[in-house]
N, C-alpha and C positions, 0 to 999 in steps of 0.2 A: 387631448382636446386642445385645439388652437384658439385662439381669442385674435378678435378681429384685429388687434394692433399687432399681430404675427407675433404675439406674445404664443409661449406655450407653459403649460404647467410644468412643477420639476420634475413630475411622473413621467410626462413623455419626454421631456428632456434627458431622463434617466435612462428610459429607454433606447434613445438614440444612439446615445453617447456607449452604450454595451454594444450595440451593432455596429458601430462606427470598429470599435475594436476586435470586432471579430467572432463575440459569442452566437451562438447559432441553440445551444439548448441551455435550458435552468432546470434547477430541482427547488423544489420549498412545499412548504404547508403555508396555505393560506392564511391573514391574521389580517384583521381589522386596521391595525396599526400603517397598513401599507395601502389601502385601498386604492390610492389614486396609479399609485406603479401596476398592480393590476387591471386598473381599468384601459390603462396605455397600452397595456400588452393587446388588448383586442387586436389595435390598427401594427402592429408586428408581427404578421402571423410568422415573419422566418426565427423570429427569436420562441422557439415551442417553450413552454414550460411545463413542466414533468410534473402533478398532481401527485407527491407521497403523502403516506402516511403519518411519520410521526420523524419530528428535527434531524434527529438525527440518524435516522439510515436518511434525509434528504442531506446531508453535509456529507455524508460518506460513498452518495452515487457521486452526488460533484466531484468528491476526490477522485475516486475512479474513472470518470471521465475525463477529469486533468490529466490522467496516469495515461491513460489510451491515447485521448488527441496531439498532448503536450501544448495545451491551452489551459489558462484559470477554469477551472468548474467554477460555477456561477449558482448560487444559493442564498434563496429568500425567507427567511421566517420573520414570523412574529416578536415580538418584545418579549420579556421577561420566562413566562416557560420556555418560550419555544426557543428560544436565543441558549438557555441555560440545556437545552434537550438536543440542540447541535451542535456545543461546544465537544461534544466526543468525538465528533469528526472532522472538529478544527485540531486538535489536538492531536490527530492522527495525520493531517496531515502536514502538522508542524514535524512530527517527530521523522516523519517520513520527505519532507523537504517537497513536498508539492503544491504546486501553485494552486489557488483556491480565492473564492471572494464572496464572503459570507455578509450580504446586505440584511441586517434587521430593522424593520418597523421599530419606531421610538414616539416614547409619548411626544406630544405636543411643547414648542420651546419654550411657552410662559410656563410650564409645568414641572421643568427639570429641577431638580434637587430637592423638591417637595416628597419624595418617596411616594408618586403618581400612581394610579393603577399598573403595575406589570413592570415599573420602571426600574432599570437598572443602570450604574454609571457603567458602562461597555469597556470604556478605558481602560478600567481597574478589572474589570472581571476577565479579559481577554491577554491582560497585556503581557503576561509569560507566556502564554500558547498562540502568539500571534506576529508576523512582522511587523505589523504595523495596527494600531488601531484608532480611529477617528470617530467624529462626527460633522455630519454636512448639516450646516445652521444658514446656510445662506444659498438656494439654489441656482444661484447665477452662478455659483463656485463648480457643480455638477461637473461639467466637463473637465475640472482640474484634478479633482478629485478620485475619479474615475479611471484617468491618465495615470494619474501617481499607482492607483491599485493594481493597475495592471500590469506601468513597470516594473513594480516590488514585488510581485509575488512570483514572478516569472527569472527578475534575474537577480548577480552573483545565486546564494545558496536558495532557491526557490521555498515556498511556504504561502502559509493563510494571512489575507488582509480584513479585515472587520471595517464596517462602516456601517455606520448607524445615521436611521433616516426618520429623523423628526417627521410625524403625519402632516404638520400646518405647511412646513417646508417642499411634500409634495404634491400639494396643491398650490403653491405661490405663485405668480406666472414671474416668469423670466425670458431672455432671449435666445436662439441657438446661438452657437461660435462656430467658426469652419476650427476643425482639431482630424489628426490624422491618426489613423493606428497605431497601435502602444510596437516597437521595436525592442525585443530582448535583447539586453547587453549582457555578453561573457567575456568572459575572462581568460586570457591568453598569455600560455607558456611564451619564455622567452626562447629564444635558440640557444641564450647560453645555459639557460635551465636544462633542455634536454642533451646538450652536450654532456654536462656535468653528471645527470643521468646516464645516459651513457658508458661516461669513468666508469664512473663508480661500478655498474655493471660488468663490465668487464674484467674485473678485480673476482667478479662472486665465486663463492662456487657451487653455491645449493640456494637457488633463488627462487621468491614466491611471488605472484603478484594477487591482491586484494580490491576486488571491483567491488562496487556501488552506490550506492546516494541518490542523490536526487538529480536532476537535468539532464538525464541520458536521452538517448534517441537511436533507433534502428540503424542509422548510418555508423554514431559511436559505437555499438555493440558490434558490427564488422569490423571496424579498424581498429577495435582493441582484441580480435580474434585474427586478422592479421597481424599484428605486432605480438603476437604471441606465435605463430605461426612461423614470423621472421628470426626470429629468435630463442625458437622452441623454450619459449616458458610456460612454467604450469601457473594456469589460474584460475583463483580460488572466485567466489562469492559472497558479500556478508549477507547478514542474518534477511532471507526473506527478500534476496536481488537475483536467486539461481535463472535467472531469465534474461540475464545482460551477457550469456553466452552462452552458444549452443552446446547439452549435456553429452550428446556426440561428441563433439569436438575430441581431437585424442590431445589437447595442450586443458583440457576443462578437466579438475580434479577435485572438486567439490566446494561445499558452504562453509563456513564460519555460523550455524545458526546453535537451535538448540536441539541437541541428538547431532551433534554434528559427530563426520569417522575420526574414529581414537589415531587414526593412522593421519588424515590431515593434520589433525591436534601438534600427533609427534613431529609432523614437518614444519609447523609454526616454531617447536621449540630450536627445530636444529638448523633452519633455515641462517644464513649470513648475510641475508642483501631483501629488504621485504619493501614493497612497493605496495602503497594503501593508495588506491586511485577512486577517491569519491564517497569513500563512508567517514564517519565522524569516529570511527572507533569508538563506538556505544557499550552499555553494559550489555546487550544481548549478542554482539557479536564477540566481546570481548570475555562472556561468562564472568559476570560483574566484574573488567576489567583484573583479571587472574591471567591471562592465556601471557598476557606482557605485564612487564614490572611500569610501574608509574613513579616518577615521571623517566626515567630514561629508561627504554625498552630492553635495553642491550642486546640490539641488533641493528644494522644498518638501517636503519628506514628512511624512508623516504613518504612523504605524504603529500598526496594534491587535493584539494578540495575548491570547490568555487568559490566559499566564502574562507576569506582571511581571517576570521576570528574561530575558526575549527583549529586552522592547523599551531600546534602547542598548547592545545587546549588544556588537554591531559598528558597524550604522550610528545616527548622532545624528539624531532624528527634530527635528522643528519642536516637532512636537504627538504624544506618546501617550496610547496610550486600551490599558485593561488590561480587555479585555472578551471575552467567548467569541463565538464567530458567530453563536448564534443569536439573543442579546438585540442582539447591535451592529448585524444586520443590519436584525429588526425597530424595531430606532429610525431604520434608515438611510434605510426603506422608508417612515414616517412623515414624514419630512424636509420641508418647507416645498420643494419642487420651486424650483430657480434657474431664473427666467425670462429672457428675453432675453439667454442665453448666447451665446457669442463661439465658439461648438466644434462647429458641427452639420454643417464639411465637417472637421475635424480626425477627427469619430468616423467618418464616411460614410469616407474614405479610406481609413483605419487597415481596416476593414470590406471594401471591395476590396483589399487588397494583403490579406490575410485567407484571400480566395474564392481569388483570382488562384495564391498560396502553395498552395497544395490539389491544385490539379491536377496530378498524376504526370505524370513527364514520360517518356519511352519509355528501358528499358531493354533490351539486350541477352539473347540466350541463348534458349535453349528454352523456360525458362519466365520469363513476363513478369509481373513485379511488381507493373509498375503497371497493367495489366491488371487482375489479381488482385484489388490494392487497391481499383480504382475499381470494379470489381463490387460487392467486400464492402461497400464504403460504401453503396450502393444496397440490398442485399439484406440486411445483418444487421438482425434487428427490432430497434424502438427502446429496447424495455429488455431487451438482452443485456447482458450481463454479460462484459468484455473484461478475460481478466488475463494480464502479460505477467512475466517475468521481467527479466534484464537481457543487452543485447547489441546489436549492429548492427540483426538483424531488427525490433527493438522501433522503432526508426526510422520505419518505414514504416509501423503502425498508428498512431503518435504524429501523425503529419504528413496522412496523408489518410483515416483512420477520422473519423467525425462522432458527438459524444456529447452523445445529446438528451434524455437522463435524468441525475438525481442519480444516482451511484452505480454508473455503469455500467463503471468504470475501477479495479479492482484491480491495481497495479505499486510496487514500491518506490523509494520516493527515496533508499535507501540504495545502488540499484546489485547487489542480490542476485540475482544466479546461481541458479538453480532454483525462485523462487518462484511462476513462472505456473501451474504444475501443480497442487501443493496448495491453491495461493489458490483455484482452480478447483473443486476439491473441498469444501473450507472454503465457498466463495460457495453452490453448488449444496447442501449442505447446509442451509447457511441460508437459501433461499427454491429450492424443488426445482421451481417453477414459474416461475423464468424460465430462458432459456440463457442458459449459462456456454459462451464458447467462450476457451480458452487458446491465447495464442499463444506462441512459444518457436523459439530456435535449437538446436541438434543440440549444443552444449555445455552449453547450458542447459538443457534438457528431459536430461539424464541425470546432473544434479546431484540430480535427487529423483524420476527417470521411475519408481521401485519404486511412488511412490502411485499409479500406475494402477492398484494390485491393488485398492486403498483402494476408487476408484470404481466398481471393478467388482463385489469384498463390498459395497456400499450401493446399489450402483441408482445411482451419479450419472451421468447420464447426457449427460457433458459433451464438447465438443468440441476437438480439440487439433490445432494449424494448426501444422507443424512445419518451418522452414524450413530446411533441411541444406546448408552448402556448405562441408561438411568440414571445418573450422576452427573454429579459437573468432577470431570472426574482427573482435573490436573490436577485441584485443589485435593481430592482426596490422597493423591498418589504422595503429595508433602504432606500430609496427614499423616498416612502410613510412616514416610519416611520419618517421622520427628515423633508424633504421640502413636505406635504403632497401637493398633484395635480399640481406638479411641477414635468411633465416627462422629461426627456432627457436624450439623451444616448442609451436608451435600448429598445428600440423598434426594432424589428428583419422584416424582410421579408424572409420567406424562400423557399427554392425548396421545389418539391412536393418528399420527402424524398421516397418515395416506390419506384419511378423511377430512384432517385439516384441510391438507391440500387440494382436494374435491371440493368440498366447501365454499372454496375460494373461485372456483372454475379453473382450477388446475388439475392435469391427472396425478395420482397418488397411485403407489404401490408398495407393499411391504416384501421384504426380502428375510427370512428368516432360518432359510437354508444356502449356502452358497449357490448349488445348478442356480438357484436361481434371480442369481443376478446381471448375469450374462444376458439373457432374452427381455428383463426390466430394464437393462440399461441402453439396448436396441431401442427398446417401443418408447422409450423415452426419449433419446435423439433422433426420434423419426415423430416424434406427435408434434401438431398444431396447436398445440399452446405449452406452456410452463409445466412442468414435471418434479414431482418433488419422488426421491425414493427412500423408502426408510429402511435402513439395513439394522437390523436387528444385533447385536454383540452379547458376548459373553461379559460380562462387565471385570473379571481378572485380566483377560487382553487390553490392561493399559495402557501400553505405547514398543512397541516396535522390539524392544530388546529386554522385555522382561517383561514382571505378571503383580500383581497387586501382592498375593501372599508373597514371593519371594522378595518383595522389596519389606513387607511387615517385618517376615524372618529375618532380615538383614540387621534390621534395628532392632527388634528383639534380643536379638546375638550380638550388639552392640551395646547392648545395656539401656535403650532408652525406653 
């Protein structure tokens, strides 16, 4: 709304100033607290915003759309619940280093520190799961504000910005300012850094290299499959990044996650020369920091990260380099290639035990998993778009899916419950032309199954692999393991999930023999709207390499 002195409110001012920098979609739940930014939205139709359900599967599409475009997701909620119902996916995408910018509704500024309806200090609540957190008290500041959130969340190590939007403040009028699009700044290896790199390489004789993190991009994911290419090294993935090179690849030799192969494991130990490019060496890739000694690894490492305050974090590197992925990669790719390396049956073997690690081995029950699995690896196309939340199920795309695209793997490293659904929604939004199929356990997928309405008001037309064995049943499998035939807790009863999904205006089908999953999961990537399928389990098939009773007996035979 403009005012005849070319005054505008901080609503539309808000609005501008997100377009000026490039966002094109939002996610949020509606909230009283913001009305006037919604009302500006009218005269934006290019800035869409995406109507979810509940905070936070709306803070966990934004993530995922960060993940896909390599833009801030942009995310509106309310004050007090709804701030406190999306911090799960600010948190995800803290832990996960993706850019994000989580605007909340705030009471009114004569109101603050009174413990207001809904009010929270934001500060304090956000300020470990966030780069940066604020509030705009003054909307002539809008534009600067704005600017800072987009620089910060985007460069050095990427993450969530918070900013909180007093209601009086967006209705205030103020002036526009000319301001220009936010410019991401990285960070860049020196020549004498990958010189010394270099050396040092050339010295190895059984070398590994460890991708991931946050700031990549489809160009970094080729020239670090070049430079491995030039220098026939094997490389690895951490926990929940197997998508920053293709599983093809004959230099790609597997994850760092969890169920990762005993045969990578053994290469981590005997490894002389370890090149960590872009993960934080976290407790899930590191198996709560066990796989390396802390603080010195005792092994050559080398670690690059975007942010400087990673590397020495935990482990004492030889050599760091404080550089983002994609300038480190294209200098890695440039690299004078080492000739007459000492490592060409070191990377070949790493590479069979690899292939060998892949093949499902025969499970139990009606419906067969690996069955299941070794189909989908055949048949899903090569740039779908796989996102999974957290749980046992996740397991078994992690280990025998094959990801031959940049980008084709949305999951948290954080371990969040409910994310594959929205990520799904979030991804299919942001490129409606490839498939997004989600996959999800039956505890999982009703931590946020409400955003199926999400995809079915938009047209997403995604797919959802649902695997039910009544449980939440990771928590059960550490049950077994510690208190064996001591249940509690995790026993589930559920809807008849195909009907759910009907319900919703989505088609549903149940799978409860294997044949027939094959012709459910066609009429599914062929149907006009959202598709949810429930594959039915044996609830002993708990994850890939064993069975609930034999993990019991284990402990049982262990005394506990």
């Amino acid at each position: 709304m403009t005012n005849s002195d070319q005054t505008v409110t901080g609503g539309e001012l808000l609005m501008q100033e997100l377009e000026k920098h490039g966002a094109k979609k939002m996610f949020g739940v509606p909230g009283e607290s913001y009305l006037a930014a919604l009302d500006a939205m009218v005269d934006h139709p290019n800035l869409s915003f995406t109507i979810c359900r509940q905070e936070g599967g709306a803070a966990m599409m934004a993530d995922a759309y960060a993940r896909m475009t390599g833009e801030p997701g942009i995310c509106f909620v309310t004050r007090g619940p709804g701030a406190t119902n999306a911090s799960a996916g600010v948190h995800v995408a803290y832990q996960d280093s993706v850019p994000m910018i989580l605007l909340i509704g705030q009471v009114a500024r004569n109101m603050i520190s009174r413990e207001a309806f809904q009010e929270i200090d934001y500060r304090r609540m956000f300020g470990q799961m966030a780069k940066w957190v604020d509030q705009i008290d003054d909307a002539s500041r809008i534009p600067e504000y704005i600017s800072r959130a987009f620089h910060t969340a985007t460069s050095g190590r990427p993450g969530p910005v918070v900013l909180a939007l007093p209601e009086d403040m967006l209705v205030e009028p103020c002036r526009p300012v000319a301001t220009t699009r936010y410019r991401r700044t990285e960070t860049h290896p020196g020549a004498d850094q990958i010189a010394e790199l270099r050396r040092s390489l050339k010295h190895a004789q059984r070398p590994l290299v460890m991708i991931g993190g946050g700031g990549w991009t489809a160009q970094a994911a080729a020239d670090v499959a070049a430079f491995a290419e030039n220098n026939d090294l094997p490389i690895a993935c951490s926990f929940r990044c197997q998508d920053y090179m293709d599983n093809d690849h004959p230099n790609f030799v597997g994850h760092f996650g969890i169920g990762a192969d005993p045969g990578l494991l053994k290469m981590l130990k005997e490894t002389d020369w370890l090149f960590v490019a872009g993960p934080r060496l976290g407790e899930m890739t590191t198996d709560g920091y066990t796989r390396l000694e802390v603080p010195v690894p005792g092994v050559h490492l080398i670690h690059a990260h975007p942010g400087a305050e990673e590397i020495g974090r935990v482990y004492q590197p030889v050599q760091g380099i404080n550089a983002s992925a994609g300038p480190l990669m294209a200098a890695l790719k440039d690299m004078d290639p080492i000739s007459g390396h000492p490592w060409a049956s070191w990377t070949a073997n790493a590479r069979k035990g690899y292939e060998a690690f892949c093949v499902p081995k025969p499970t139990q029950g009606d419906v067969r998993l690996d069955e299941i699995y070794g189909w989908l690896r055949d048949r899903i196309p090569a740039d779908a778009v796989l996102c999974n939340g957290a749980g046992n199920y996740a397991g078994w795309g992690n280990r025998f899916l094959r990801h031959r695209q940049y980008r084709t793997q949305l999951a948290p490293t954080s371990g969040t419950m409910g994310y594959g659904l929205p990520a799904a929604v979030g991804a299919k939004a942001a490129d409606p032309s490839r498939p997004v199929i989600c996959f999800a356990g039956d505890g999982c997928f009703m931590m946020h199954g409400q955003e199926l309405a999400t995809a079915v008001q938009y047209g997403l037309n995604i797919v959802i692999i649902l695997i039910n064995n009544s449980m939440y049943g990771t928590i059960r499998m550490h049950q077994e393991r510690e208190f064996p035939a001591r249940v509690s807790g995790t026993q589930l009863k559920n809807p008849d999930f195909a009907a759910y999904a009907e319900a919703f205006g989505a088609l549903g089908m149940k799978v409860t023999k294997t044949a027939e999953f094959e012709p459910a999961f066609e009429k599914a990537m062929a149907a006009d709207r959202p598709a949810l399928i429930e594959v039915v389990i044996d609830p002993e098939v708990i994850n890939p390499a064993t069975t609930l009773s034999k993990i019991r007996e284990a402990a049982q035979k262990a005394g506990r």
